[in-house]
N, C-alpha and C positions, 0 to 999 in steps of 0.2 A: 504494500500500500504506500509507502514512503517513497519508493519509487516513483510512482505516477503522481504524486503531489513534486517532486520536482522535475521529472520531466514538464510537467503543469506551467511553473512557474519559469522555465525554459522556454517553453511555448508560448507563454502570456506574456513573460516580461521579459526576454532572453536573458533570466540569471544565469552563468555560466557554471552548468551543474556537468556529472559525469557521475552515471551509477554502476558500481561492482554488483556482482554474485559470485560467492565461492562456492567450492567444495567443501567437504569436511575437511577440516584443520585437524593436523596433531603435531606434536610437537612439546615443549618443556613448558610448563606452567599451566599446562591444560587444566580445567576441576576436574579433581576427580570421579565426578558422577560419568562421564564422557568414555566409552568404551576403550579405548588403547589406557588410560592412563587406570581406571576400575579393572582392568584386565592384571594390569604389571601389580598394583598393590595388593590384590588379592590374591595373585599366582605368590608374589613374597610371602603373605601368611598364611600359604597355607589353605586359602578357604575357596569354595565352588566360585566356575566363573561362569554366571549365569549368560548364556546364548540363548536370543530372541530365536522360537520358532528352530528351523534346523538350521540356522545359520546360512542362510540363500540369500539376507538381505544383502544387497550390491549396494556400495559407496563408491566414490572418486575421493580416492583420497592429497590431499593438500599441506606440506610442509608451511609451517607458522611462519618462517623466516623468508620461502617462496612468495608467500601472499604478502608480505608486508613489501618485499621489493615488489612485486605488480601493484599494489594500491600509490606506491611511490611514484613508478612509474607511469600509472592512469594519471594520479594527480599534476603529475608536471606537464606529459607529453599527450595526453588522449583529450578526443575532440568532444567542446562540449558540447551537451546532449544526447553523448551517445553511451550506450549501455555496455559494457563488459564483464564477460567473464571470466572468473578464472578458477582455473583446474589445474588439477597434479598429474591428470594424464595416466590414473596407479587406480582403475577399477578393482575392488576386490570384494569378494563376496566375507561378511563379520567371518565366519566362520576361518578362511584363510587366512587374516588379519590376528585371530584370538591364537592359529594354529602356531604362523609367525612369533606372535612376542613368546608363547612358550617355548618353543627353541631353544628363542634366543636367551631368554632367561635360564634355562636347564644346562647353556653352552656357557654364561656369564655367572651363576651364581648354580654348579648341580645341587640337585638335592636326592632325599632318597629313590625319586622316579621321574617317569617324565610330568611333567605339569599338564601336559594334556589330559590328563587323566581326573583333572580335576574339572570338564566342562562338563558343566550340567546343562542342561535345554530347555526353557524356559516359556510357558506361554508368551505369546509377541504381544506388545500391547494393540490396544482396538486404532483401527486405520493409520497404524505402519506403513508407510512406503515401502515396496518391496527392491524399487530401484532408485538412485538420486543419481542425473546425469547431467552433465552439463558439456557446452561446445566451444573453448576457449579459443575457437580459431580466430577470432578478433584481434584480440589483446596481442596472440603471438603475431597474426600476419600484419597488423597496422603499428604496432610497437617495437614488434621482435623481440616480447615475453617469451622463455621457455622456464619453467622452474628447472634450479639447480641440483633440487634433490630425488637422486633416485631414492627407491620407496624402501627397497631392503636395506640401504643405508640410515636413510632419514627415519626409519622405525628402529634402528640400533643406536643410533645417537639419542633419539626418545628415552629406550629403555637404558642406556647408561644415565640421560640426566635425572631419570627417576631414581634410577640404584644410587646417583652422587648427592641426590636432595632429600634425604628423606625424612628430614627435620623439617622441610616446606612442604610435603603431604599430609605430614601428622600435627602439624600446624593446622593446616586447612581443614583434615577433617576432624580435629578438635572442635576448631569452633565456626563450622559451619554445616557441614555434610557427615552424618555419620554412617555412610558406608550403606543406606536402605535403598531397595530400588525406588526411583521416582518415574511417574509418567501414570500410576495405577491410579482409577478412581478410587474414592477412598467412601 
């Protein structure tokens, strides 16, 4: 809706506006309610890691550090009024995403098994997307956006600044999040 109130004001008054859409972000300081980063704190303790449905939902996923260089670069260089998007170019169905950080976690920190073992499947909540897509041919053909980060990296670098912070997790969900699912009618 925020969008078409300044496309609007583009159109009526030529403010000189420019709107993003991303993908899903991850990356270091994510909340933890947000699956990459709910995935890495619970596979550390130990506890189920709840997977929507069987895990077929599809994301495009997006480095946090990606996105803020395209929003720098929509802001200086892209034409106002016009819409872009941006994407990481990294479809993955949760499921390969949850499979990933355990790995990488079992390769970074083993434990007594593999961590996959601890995905539980989880009712999906009511009108779930089952795909989120987007077409950043824009941003790259009119700017010469590519994000920098490949996804098997950019999810290793994730899961080490969680394993390097993990006095600002247990900060956060101190006192704000305590680890319950959110999204259920209550």
């Amino acid at each position: 809706m925020a969008d078409l109130l300044c496309r609007a004001y583009w159109k009526t008054y030529g403010l000189p506006v420019v709107v993003t859409r991303c993908s899903n972000n991850y990356g270091p300081y994510q909340f933890p309610e947000k699956l990459i980063p709910l995935m890495i704190l619970n596979a550390l303790a130990g506890k189920p890691l709840p997977v929507y449905g069987e895990g077929a939902n599809v994301r495009d996923w997006l480095h946090v550090e990606d996105h803020c260089r395209a929003l720098d670069l929509v802001v200086r260089h892209g034409r106002p009024g016009r819409t872009y998007n941006i994407g990481g170019r990294n479809e993955r169905t949760n499921l390969e995403v949850v499979h990933a950080l355990c790995d990488i976690l079992d390769e970074l920190r083993p434990g007594s098994g593999s961590r996959r073992d601890l995905i539980e499947f989880v009712t999906d909540r009511p009108g779930h997307d089952l795909r989120y897509a987007i077409d950043a041919d824009r941003v790259s053909s009119e700017l010469g956006w590519r994000p920098a980060y490949d996804f098997r990296e950019g999810l290793r670098a994730t899961v080490e600044w969680y394993l390097d912070n993990q006095e600002w997790c247990e900060e956060v969900m101190r006192d704000r999040y305590d680890g319950s699912r959110l999204g259920l009618k209550t």
